[in-house]
Each structure stands twice: as structure tokens, then as C-alpha cells.
C-alpha beads as a LAMMPS data file, in Angstrom:
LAMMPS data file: protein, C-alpha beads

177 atoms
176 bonds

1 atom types
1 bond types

-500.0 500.0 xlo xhi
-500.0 500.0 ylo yhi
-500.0 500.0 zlo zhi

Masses

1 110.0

Atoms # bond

1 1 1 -197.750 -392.462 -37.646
2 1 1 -199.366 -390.049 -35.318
3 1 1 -202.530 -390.070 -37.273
4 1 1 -203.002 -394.131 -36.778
5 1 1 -202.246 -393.810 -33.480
6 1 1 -205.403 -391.325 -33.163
7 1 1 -207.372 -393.274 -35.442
8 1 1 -206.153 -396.388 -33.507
9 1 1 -207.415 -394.578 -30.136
10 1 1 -210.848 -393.520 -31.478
11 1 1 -211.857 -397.026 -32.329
12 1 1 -210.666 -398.422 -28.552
13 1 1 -212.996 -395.423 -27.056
14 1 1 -215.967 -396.360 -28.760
15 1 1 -215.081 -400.002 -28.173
16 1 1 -214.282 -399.801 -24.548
17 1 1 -215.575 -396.213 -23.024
18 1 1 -218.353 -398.301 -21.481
19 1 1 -216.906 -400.506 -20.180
20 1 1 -214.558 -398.652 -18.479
21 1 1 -216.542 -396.048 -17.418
22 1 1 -218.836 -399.044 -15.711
23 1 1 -215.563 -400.300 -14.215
24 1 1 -214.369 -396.807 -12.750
25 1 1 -218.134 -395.812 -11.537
26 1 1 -218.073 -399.434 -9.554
27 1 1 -214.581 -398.260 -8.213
28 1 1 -214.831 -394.663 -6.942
29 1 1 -218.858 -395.116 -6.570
30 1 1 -219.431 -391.703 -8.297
31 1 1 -220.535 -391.592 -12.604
32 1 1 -219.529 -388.301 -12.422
33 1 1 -215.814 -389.130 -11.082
34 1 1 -215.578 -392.311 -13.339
35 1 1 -216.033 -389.634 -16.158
36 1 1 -213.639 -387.618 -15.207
37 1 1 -211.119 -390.632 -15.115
38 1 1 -212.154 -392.433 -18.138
39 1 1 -211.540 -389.065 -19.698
40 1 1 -207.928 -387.915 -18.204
41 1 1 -206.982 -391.375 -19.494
42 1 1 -208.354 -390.777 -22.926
43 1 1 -206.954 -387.618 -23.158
44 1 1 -203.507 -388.890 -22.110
45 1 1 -203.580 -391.586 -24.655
46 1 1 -204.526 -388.831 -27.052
47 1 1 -201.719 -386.506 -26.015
48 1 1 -199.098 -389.712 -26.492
49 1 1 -201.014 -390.768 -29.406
50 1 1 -197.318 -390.958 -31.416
51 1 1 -196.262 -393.728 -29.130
52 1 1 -199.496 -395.145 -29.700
53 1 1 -197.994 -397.676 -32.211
54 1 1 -195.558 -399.670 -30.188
55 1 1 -198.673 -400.529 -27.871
56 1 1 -199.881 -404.244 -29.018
57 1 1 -202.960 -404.567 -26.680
58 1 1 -204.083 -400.626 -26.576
59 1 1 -207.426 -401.621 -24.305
60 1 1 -205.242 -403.036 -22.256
61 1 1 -202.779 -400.125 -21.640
62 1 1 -205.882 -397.779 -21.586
63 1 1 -207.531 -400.127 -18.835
64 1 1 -203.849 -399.428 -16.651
65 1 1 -204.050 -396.041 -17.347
66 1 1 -207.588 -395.315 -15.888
67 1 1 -206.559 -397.908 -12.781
68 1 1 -203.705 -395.978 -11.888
69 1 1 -205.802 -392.776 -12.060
70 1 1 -208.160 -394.312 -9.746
71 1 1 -205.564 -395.679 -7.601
72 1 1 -204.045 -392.348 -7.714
73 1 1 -207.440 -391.146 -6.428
74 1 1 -207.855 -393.250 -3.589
75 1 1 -204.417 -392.099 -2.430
76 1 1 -205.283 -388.552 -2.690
77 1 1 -208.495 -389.371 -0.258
78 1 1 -206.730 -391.644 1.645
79 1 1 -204.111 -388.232 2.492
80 1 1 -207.205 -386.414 3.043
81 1 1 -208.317 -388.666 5.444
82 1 1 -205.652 -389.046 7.396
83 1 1 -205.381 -385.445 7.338
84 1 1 -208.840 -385.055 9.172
85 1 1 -210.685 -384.376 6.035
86 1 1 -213.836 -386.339 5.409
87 1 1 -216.352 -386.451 2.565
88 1 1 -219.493 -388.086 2.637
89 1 1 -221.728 -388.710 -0.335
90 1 1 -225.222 -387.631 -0.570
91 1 1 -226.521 -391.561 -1.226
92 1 1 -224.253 -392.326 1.747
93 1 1 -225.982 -389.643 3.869
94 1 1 -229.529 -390.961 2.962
95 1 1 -228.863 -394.267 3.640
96 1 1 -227.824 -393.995 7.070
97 1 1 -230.853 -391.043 7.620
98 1 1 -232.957 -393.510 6.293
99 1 1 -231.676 -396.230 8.687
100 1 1 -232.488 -393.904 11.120
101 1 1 -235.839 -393.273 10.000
102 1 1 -235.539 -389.525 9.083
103 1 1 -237.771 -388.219 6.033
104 1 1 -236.330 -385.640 3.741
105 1 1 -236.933 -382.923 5.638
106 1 1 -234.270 -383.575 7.505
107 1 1 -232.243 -383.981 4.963
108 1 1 -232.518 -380.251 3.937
109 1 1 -230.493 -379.383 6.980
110 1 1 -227.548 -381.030 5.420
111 1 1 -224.830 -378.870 6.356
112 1 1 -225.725 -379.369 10.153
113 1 1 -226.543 -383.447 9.286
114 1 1 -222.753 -383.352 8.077
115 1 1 -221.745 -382.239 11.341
116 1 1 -223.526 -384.653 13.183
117 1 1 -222.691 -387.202 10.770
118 1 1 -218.779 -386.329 11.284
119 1 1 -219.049 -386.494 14.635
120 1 1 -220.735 -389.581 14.994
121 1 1 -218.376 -391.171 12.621
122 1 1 -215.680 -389.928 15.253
123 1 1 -217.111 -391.447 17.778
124 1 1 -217.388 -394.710 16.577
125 1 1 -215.047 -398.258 17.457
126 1 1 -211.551 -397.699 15.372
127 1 1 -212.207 -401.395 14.074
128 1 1 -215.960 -399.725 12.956
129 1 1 -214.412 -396.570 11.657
130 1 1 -212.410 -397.870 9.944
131 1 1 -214.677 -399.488 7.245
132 1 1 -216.828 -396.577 7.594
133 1 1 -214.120 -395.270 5.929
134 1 1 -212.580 -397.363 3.717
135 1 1 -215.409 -398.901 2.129
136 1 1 -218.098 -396.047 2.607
137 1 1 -216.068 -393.069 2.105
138 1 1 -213.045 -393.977 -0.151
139 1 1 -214.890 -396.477 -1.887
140 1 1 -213.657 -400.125 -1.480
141 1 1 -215.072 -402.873 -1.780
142 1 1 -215.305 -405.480 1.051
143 1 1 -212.977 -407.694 -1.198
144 1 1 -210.599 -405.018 -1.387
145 1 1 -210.392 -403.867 2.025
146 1 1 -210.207 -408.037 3.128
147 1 1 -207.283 -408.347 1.112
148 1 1 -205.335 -404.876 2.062
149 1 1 -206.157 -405.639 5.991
150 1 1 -206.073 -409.778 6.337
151 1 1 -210.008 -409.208 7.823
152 1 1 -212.792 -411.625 6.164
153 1 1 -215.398 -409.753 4.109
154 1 1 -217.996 -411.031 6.857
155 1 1 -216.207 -409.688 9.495
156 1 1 -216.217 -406.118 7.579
157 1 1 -219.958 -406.258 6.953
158 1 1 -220.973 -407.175 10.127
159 1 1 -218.625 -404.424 11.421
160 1 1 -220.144 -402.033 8.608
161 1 1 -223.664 -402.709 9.944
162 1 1 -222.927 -402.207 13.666
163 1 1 -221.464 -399.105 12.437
164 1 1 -224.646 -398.298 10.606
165 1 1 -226.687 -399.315 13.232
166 1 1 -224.294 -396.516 15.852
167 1 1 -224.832 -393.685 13.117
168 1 1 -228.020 -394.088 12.812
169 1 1 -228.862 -393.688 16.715
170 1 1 -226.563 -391.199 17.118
171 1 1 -228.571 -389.316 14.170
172 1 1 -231.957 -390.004 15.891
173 1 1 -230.424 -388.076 18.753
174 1 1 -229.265 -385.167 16.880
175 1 1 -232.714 -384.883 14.927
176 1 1 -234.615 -385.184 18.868
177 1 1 -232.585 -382.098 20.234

Bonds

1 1 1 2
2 1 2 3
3 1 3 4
4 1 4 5
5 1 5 6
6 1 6 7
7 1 7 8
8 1 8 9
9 1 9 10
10 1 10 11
11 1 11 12
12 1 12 13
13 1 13 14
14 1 14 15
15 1 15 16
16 1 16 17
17 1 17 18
18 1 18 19
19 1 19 20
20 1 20 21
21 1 21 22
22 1 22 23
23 1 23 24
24 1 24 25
25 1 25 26
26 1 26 27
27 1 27 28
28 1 28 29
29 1 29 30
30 1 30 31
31 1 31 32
32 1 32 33
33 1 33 34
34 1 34 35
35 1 35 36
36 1 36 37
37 1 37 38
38 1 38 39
39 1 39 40
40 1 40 41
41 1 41 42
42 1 42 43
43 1 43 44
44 1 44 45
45 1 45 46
46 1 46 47
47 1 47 48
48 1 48 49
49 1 49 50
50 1 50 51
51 1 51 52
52 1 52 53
53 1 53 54
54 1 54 55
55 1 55 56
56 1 56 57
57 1 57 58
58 1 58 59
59 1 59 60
60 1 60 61
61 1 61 62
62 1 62 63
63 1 63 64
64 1 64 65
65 1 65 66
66 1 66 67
67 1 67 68
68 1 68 69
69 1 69 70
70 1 70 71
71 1 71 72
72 1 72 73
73 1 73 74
74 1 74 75
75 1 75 76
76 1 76 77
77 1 77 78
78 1 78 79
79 1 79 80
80 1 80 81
81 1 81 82
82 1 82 83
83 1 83 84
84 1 84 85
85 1 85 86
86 1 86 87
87 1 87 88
88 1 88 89
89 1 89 90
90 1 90 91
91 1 91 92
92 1 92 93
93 1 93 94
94 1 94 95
95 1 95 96
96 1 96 97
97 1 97 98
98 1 98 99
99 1 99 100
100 1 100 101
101 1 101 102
102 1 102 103
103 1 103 104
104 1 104 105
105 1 105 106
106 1 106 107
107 1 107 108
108 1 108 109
109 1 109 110
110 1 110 111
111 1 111 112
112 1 112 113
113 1 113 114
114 1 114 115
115 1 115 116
116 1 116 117
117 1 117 118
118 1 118 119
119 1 119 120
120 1 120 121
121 1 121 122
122 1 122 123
123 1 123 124
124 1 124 125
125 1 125 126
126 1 126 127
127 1 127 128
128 1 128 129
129 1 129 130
130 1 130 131
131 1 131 132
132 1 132 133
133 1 133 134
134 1 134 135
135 1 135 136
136 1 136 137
137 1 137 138
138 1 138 139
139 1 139 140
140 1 140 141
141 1 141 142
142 1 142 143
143 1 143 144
144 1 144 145
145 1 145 146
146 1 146 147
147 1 147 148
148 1 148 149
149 1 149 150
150 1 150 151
151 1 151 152
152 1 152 153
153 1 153 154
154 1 154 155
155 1 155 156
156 1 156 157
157 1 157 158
158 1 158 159
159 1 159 160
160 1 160 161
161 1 161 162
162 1 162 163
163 1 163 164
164 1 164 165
165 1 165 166
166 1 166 167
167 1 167 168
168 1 168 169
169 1 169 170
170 1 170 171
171 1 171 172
172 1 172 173
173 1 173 174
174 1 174 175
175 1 175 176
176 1 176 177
């Protein structure tokens, strides 16, 4: 029985590895995090592979699998957040040093750009902040943060670009000093 379950398991990875590794890159906005997901949940399945058979729809229960891991995920940075901890990615940083019209050398002071970056981010409107945050730096969506905060998805964007439009100034500054 184990041995169906395996072979069962195979054919739903090369069916649906794709596609969930599309899903999970849209989700946590990194390939090489989606990766890491897609496989935990594969290699869960595999380690469960025995149980494998009383599982009708095993895309399905593979698709729940890798949600919960990224759900799991956005918890952990969520924590981290809250806990003062802050992680910007490196196409988050060049957008907002490009919206501030910095060229890449700039960009080769990164460590110090974090700073500023951090700081700025501090410094902005909670309401601002706050998609910063959610949608920049933990990776929701607009839909997602609407529906988790009861705030229209035009509401958040305009609040993401004022935010933007703060950082980016407040980079100009740091790069005149």
C-alpha cells in the first residue's frame, strides 16, 4: 500500500509542482521560498505516503498542505514583526530607490540603505505603515489585507503610494547627507 501511495504522489508532483509552486511564489513573493514550501509539503506527503490511500482528491490535500505552510509563514513574520524585526526584499528596496531616483550605486551601500529604509518606514502614518507592511513586507495582497482589515483595496493603494512617495523623500535625504 505504501508503494501506491508513493507512486500515487509522484504522478500529483509532476502534475501539479507548477502550479503550486506559481501559487506559493504569488503568495510569499519569493521563488526561492515558494520552493522551499512546495517542497516541505512534498516531502510531508512523502513521509505519510501510507495514509496516502484514504486521500480521494490528493492535489487537493497537497494544495492545503502547502497553504497552511504558507500561512504558517506569514505567522512566523507576522511574530517577527511585531517583535521589531523587519525584512525588506532586495526588489522592494529598488523600487522605492528607484522612486527616489537613486542609480545603483547607491544601492551598493545596502546595509546603511536598510537603515535608512527602517527608519523611514518607522516614521511613517500607522494607517501607511501598516500596508508597508502587510502587503510589502509579509506579502499580501491588497485583496487579502481588504478582507483581514474591512479597508477597500483603493484605499490601501492609495495609502501604499503615499507611503512610497514618504520613503522615497526620506531616501533622497539620506543619499544628500
Amino acid at each position: 500500500m505504501k508503494e501506491a501511495g508513493k507512486t500515487r504522489l509522484e504522478a500529483a508532483y509532476r502534475e501539479n509542482r507548477g502550479g503550486f509552486l506559481a501559487w506559493a511564489a504569488k503568495a510569499t513573493r519569493s521563488l526561492a521560498e515558494a520552493e522551499d514550501l512546495v517542497q516541505e509539503s512534498f516531502a510531508k506527503a512523502l513521509a505519510h505516503s501510507d495514509s496516502l490511500a484514504a486521500v480521494d482528491d490528493l492535489a487537493a490535500w497537497l494544495f492545503s498542505s502547502l497553504r497552511n505552510r504558507v500561512r504558517d509563514r506569514w505567522r512566523r513574520n507576522e511574530s517577527r514583526r511585531k517583535a521589531g524585526e523587519t525584512e525588506a526584499g532586495a526588489g522592494t528596496l529598488a523600487e522605492i530607490a528607484d522612486a527616489a531616483g537613486l542609480g545603483p550605486e547607491v544601492l551598493a551601500l545596502e546595509a546603511e540603505l536598510m537603515d535608512a529604509l527602517l527608519d523611514a518606514i518607522e516614521e511613517l502614518p500607522p494607517e501607511q505603515r501598516m500596508v508597508i507592511e502587510a502587503q510589502v513586507l509579509d506579502g499580501l495582497s491588497f485583496k487579502e489585507l481588504s478582507e483581514s482589515s474591512g479597508i477597500s483595496p483603493d484605499t490601501l493603494a492609495a495609502r501604499k503610494r503615499y507611503a512610497i512617495k514618504r520613503l522615497s523623500a526620506a531616501l533622497r535625504d539620506w543619499a544628500e547627507e
